[in-house]
C-alpha positions in Angstrom: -1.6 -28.5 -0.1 -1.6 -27.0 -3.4 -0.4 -23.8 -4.0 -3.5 -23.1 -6.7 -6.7 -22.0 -5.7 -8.7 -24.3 -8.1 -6.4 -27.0 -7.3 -6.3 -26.3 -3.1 -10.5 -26.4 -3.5 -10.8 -29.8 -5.5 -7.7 -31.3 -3.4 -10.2 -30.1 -0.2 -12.7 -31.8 -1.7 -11.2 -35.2 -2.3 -9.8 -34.8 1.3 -13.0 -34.4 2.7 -14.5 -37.2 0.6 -11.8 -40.1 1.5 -12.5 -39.0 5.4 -16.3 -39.0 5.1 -15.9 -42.9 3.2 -13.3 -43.6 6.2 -15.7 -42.5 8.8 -18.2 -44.2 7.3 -16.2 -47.6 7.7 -15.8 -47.1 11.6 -19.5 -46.7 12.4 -19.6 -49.5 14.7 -17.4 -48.2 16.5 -19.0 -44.5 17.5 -20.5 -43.8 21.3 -23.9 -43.3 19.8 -24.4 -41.9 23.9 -22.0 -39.4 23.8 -23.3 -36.6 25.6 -23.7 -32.8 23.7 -23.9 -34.5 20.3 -26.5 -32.2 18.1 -29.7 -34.3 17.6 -28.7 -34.1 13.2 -25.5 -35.9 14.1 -27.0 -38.4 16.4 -29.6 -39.6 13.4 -26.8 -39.3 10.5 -25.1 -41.9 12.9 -28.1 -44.3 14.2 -29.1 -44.5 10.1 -25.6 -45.4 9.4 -25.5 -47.9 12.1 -28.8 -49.3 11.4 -27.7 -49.8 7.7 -24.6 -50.9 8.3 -23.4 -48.8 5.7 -19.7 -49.6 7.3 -19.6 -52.6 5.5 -19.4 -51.0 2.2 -16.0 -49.6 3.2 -12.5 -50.8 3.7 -11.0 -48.8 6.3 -7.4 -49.7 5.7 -7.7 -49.0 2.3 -9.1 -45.6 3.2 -6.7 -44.5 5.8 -4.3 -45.6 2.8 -6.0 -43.1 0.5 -6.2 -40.4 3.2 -2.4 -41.1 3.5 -1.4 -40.6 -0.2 -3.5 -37.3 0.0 -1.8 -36.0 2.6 1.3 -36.9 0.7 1.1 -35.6 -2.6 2.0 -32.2 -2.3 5.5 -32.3 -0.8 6.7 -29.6 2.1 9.6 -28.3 -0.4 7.0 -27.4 -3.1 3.9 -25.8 -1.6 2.9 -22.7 -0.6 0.5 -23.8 2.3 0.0 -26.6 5.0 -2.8 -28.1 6.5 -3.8 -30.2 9.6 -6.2 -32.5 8.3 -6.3 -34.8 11.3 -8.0 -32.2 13.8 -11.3 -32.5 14.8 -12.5 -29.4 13.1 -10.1 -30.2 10.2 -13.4 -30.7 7.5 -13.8 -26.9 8.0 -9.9 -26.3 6.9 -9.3 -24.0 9.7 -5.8 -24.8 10.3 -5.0 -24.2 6.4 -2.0 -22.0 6.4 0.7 -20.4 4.6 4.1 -22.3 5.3 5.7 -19.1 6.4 3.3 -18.9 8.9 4.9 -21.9 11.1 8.6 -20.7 9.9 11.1 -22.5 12.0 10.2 -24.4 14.7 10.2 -22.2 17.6 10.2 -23.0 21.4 7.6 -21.4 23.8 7.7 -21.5 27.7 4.5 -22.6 29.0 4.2 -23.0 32.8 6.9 -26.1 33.5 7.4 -26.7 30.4 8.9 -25.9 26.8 7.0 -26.7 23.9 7.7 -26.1 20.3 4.9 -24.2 18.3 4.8 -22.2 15.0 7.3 -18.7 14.4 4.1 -16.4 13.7 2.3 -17.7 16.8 0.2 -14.7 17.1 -1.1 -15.1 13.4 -1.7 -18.6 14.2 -3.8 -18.0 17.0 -5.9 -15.3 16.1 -7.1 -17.5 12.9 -7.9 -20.8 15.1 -9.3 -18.6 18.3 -9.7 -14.9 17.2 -9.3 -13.1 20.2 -7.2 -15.7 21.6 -6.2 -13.5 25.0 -9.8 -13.0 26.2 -10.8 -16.1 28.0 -14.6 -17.4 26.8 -17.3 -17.5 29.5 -17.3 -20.1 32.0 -20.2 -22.2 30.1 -18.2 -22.0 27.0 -15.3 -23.4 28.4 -13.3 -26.7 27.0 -14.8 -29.2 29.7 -12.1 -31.9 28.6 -10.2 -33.0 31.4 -6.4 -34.5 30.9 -3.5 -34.8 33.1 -0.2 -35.3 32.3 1.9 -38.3 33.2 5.1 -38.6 33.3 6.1 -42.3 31.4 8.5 -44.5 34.3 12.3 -45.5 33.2 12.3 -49.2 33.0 14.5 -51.0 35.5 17.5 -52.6 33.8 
């Protein structure tokens, strides 16, 4: 990101405008079903699909734009760094100062070591706040993964 504010707002800005025109080509593609989607959302999606407003835009050539975005500011010459790929990334909540990831760092966590920022705790508390208390039950991620572990191929 840029290290200007001006320039950090309108670089946002085009950001948020390539992803919206990118979402917009994939429309075809959404679970118009999924379950918990707001009732807003689920009309903003069934006029776009109805319209076929997808048609008007290339999605290569917008993951390309997204790309060169992403790009233009290089590591070695900004202040700040963003993860624009998240799914709450159009609210820029993992905008931060590059100090605040430092060097990579590794972490135990249960069985295994993982490799997170240097200022963790800053990190945390401006993604979660109080990032120790765990939420309610009914607030609770209800995502369920497992971990598998990839097989060696046979020679």
């Amino acid at each position: 990101m840029p290290n200007g504010f001006f320039s950090r707002q309108w670089h946002k800005l085009r950001l948020l405008m390539v992803r919206l025109k990118y979402h917009l080509s994939c429309f075809e593609k959404v679970n118009i079903k999924r379950p918990g989607r707001p009732l807003p959302e689920r009309i903003i999606i069934k006029l776009a699909t109805w319209t076929r407003v997808g048609k008007w835009f290339n999605t290569r050539k917008q993951l390309d734009k997204m790309d060169a975005l992403l790009k233009k500011y290089p590591l070695e010459h900004s202040d700040y760094i963003v993860n624009f790929m998240g799914q709450t990334s159009y609210k820029f909540n993992e905008l931060f100062l590059k100090s605040v990831y430092g060097k990579q760092t590794r972490y135990p966590f249960e069985d295994l070591e993982l490799v997170g920022p240097e200022q963790f705790d800053a990190y945390l508390k401006s993604l979660y706040g109080d990032y120790m208390t765990p939420p309610r039950e009914e607030h609770r991620n209800a995502h369920v993964s497992e971990l598998v572990k990839a097989e060696e191929e046979a020679e």
